[in-house]
Residue frames as a rotation matrix with the C-alpha (Angstrom) as fourth column:
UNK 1
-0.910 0.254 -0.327 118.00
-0.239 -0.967 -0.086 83.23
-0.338 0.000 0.941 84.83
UNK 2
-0.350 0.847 0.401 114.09
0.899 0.424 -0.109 83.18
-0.262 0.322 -0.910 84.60
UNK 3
-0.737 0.291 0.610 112.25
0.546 -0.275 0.791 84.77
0.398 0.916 0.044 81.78
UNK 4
-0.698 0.680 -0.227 109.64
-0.341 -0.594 -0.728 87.77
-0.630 -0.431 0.646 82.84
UNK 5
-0.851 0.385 0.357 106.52
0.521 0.528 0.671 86.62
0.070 0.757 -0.649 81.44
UNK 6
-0.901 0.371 0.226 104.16
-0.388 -0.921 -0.036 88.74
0.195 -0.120 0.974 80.57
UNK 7
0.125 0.992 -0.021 100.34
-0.447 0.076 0.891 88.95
0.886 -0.102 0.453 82.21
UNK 8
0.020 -0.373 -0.927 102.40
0.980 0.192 -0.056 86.98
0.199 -0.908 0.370 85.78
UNK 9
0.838 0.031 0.545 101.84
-0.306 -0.800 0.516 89.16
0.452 -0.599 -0.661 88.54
UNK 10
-0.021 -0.976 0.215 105.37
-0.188 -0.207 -0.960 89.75
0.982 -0.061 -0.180 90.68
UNK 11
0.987 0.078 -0.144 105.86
0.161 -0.318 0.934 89.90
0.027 -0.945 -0.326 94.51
UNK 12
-0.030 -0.992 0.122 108.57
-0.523 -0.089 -0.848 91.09
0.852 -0.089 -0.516 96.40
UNK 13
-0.076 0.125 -0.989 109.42
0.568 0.821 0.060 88.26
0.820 -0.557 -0.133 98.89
UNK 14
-0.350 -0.300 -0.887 108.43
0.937 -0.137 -0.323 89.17
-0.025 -0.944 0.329 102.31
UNK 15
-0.934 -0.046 -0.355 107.52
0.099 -0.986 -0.133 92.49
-0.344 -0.159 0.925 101.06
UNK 16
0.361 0.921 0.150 104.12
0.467 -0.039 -0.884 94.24
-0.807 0.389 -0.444 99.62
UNK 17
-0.159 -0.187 -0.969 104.93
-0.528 -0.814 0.244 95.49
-0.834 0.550 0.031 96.58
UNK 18
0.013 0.359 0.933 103.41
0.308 0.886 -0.346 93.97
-0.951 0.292 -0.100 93.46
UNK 19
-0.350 0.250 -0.903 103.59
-0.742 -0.663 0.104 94.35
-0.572 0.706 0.418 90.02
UNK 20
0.229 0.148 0.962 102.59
0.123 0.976 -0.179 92.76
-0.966 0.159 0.206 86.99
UNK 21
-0.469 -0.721 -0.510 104.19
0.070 -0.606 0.792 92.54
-0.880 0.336 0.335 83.44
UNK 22
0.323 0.428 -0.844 103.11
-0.730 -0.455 -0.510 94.28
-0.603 0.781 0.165 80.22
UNK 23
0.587 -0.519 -0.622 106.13
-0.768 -0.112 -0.631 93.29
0.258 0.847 -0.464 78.12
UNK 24
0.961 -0.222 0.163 107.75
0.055 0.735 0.676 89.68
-0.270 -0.641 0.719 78.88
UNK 25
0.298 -0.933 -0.200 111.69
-0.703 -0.073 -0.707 89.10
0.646 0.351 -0.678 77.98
UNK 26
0.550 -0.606 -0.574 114.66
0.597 0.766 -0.238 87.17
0.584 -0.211 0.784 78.67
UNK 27
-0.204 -0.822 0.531 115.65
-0.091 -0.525 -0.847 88.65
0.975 -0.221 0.032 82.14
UNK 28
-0.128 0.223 -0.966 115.00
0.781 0.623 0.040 88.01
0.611 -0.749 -0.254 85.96
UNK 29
0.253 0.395 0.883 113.04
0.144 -0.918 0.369 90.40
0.957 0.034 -0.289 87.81
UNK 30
-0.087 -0.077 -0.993 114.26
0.870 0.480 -0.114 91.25
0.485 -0.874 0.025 90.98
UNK 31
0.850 0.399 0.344 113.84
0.095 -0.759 0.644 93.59
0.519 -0.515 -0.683 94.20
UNK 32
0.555 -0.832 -0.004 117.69
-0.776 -0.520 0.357 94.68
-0.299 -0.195 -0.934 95.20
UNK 33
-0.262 -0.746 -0.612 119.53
-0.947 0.319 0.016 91.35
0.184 0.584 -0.791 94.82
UNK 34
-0.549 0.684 0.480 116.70
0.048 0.599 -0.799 88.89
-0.834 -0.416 -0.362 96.00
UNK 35
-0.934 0.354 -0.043 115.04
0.037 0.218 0.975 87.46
0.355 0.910 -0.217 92.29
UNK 36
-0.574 0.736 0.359 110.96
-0.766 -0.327 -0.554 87.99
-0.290 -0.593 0.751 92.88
UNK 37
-0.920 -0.139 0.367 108.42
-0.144 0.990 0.016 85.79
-0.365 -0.038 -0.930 92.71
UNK 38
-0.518 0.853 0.067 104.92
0.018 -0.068 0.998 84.89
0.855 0.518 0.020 91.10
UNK 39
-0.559 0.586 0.587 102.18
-0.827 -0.346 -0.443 85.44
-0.057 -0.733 0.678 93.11
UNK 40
0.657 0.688 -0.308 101.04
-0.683 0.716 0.144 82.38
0.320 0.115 0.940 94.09
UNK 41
0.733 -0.262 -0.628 104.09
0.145 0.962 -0.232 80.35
0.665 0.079 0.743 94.13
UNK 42
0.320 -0.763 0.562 106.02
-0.471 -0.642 -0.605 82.20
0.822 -0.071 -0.565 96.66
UNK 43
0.145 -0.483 -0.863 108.59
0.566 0.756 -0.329 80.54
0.812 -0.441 0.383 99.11
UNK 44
0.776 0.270 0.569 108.04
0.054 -0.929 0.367 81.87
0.628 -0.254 -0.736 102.24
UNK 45
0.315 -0.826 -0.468 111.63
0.912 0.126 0.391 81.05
-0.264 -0.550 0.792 103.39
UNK 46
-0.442 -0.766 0.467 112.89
0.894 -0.419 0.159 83.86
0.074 0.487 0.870 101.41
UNK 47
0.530 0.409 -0.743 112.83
0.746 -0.641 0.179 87.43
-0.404 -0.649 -0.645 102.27
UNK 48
-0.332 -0.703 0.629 114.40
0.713 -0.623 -0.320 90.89
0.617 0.342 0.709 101.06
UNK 49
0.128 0.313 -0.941 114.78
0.691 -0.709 -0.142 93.70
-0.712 -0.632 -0.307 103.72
UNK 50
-0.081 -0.040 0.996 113.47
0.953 -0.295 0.065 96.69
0.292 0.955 0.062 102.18
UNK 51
0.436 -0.369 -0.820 114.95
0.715 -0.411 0.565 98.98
-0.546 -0.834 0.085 104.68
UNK 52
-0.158 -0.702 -0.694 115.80
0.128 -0.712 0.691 102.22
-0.979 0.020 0.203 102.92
UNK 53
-0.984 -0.082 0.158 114.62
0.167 -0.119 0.979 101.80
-0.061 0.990 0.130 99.37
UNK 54
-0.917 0.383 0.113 112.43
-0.115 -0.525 0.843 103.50
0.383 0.760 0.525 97.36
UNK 55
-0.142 0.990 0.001 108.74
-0.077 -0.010 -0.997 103.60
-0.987 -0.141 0.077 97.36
UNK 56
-0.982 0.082 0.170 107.37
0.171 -0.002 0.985 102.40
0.081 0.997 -0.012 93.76
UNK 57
-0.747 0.661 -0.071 104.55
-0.527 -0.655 -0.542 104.24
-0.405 -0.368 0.837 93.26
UNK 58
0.024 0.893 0.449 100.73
0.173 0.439 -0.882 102.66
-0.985 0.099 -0.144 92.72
UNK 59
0.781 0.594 0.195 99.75
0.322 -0.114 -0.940 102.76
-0.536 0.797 -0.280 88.41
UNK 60
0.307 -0.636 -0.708 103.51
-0.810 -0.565 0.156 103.78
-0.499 0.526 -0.689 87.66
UNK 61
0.972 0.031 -0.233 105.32
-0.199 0.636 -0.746 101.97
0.125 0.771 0.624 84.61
UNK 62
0.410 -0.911 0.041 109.08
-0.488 -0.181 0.854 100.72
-0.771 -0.369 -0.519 84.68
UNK 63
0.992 -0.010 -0.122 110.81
-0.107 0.414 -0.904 99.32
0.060 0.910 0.409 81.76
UNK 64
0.282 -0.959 -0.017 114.42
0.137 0.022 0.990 98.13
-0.950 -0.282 0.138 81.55
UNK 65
0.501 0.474 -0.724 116.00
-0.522 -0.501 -0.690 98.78
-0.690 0.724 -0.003 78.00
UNK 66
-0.555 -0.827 0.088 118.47
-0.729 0.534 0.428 96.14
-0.401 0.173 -0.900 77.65
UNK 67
-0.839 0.333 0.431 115.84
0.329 0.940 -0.085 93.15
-0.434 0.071 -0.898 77.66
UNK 68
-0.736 0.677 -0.018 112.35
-0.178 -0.168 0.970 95.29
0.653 0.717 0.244 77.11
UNK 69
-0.716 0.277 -0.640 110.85
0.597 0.718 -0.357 94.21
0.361 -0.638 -0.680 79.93
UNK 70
-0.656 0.127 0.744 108.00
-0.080 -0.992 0.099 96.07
0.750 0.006 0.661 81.21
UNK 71
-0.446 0.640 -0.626 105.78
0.895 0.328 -0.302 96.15
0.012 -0.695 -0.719 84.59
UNK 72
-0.231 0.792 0.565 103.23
-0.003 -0.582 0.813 97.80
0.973 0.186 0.137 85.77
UNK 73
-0.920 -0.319 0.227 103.05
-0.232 -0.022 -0.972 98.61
0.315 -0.948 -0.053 89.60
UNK 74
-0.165 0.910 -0.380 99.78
0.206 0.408 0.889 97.10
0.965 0.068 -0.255 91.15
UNK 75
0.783 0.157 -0.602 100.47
0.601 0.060 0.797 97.36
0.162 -0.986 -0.047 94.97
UNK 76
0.214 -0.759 0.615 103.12
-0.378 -0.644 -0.665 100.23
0.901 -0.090 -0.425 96.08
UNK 77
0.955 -0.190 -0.229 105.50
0.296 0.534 0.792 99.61
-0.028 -0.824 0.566 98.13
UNK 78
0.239 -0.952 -0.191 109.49
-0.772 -0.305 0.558 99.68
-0.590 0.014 -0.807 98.83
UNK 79
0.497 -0.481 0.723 111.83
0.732 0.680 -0.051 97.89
-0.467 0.554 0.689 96.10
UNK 80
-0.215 -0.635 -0.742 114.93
-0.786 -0.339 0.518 98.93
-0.580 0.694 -0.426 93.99
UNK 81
0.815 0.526 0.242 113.30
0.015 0.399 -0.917 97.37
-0.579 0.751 0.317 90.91
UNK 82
0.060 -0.553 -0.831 115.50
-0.860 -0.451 0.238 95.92
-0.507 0.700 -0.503 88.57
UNK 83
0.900 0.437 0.000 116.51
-0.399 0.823 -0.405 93.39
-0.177 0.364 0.915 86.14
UNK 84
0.694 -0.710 -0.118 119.60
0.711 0.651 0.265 90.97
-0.112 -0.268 0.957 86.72
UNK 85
0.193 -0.534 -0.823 121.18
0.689 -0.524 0.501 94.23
-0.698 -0.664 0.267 88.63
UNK 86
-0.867 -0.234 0.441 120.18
0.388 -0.871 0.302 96.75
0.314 0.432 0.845 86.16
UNK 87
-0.444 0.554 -0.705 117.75
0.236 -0.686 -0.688 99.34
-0.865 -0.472 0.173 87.52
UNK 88
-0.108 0.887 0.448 114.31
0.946 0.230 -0.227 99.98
-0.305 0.400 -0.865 86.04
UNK 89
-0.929 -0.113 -0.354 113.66
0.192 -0.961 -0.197 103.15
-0.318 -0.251 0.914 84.63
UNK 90
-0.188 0.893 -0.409 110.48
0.175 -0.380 -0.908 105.12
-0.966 -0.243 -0.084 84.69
UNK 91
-0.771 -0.020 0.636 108.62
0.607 -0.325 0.725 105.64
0.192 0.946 0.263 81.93
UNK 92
-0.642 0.632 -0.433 106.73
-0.539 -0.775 -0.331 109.44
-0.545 0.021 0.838 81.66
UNK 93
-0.148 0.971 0.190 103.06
0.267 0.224 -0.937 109.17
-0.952 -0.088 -0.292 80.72
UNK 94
-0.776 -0.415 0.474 102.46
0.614 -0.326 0.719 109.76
-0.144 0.849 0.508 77.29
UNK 95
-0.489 0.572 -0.659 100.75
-0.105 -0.788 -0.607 112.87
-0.866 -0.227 0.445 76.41
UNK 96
-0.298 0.555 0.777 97.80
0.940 0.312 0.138 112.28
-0.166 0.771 -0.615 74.39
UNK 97
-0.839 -0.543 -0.017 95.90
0.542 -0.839 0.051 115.03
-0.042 0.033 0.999 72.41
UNK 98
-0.914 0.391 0.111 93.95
0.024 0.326 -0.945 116.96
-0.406 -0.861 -0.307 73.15
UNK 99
-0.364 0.735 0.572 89.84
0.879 0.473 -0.050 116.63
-0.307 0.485 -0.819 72.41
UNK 100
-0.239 0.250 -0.938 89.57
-0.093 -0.968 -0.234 120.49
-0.967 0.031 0.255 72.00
């Protein structure tokens, strides 16, 4: 299992979807059951059909709560984001107050 490190941008192999992480931990990011990859070092043997899954949206956050892990979507695209086959969950925007 490799470690999310934080400020490494993501890919999904084969795919366009990109993120990059906030929050590093001890957990292996991956796009359904295909482990992702740094941008830069990617193997282009390796592929994940993303046939049918999601859209992650462009500036959204995802966070897992087991490890802490956190990304930051950079390129949108299809991926079932998760982290060694737990699913990512959204995190809502926080509401700041206001300047009234």
């Amino acid at each position: 299992m490799a470690a999310a490190q934080t400020g490494k941008r993501y890919v999904v192999p084969g795919g366009v979807a990109e993120f990059i992480v906030t929050k590093g931990g001890n957990g292996e990011l991956r796009c359904g059951d295909v482990p992702m990859q740094i941008r830069g070092q990617e193997d282009p043997s390796v592929t994940v059909d993303t046939t049918g899954m999601e859209t992650v949206q462009l500036g959204k956050r995802y966070r897992d709560e087991q490890t802490g892990i956190e990304v930051l979507v950079v390129k949108p695209g299809p991926c079932a984001l998760n982290v060694d086959g737990r699913p990512m969950e959204l995190l809502q925007p926080k509401v700041l107050p206001s300047a009234d």
